[in-house]
N, C-alpha and C positions, 0 to 999 in steps of 0.2 A: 029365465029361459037359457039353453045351452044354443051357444053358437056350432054354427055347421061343424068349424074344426074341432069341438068339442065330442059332437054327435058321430063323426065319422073314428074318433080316438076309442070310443065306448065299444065294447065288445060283448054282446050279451050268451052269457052261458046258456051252452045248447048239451043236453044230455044227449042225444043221439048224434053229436058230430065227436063230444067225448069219446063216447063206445066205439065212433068209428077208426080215431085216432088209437086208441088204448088197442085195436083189435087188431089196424095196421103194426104198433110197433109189438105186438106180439110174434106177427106172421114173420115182421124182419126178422125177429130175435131167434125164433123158430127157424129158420132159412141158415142162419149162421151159425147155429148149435149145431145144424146138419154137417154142415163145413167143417166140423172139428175144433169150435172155437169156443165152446161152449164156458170154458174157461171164463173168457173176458168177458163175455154176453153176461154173466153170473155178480162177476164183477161192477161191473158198467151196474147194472140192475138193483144191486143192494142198495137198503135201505138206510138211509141216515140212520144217527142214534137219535133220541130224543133229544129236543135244545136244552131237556135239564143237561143234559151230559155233555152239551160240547162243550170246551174247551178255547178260548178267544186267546190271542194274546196281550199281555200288555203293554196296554199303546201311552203309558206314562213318560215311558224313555224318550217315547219321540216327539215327544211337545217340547219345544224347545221354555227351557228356564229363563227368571227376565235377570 
């Protein structure tokens, strides 16, 4: 059984609070493209690459040696 603090951490996906979110940040982005920004709005928006393509750095150097 899950404890209360358990139950209140849990967040169950809701398709229609999704759409309602996705619809809000639409109308901002809309709103501020008006404003002449559309630049950054564009910006801001783009898509990652795919994780084959990212690029990590590495983190060998900073583990210290014994």
């Amino acid at each position: 059984m899950l404890k209360e603090e358990q139950k209140r951490r849990i967040k169950l996906y809701s398709v229609a609070d999704r759409n309602r979110l996705k619809a809000a940040r639409r109308r901002a982005d809309a709103a501020e493209a008006a404003r002449g920004r559309a630049d950054i709005v564009q910006e801001r928006n783009r898509a990652l690459p795919h994780a084959s393509q990212l690029v990590f750095p590495d983190r060998e150097a900073v583990i210290p040696s014994e």
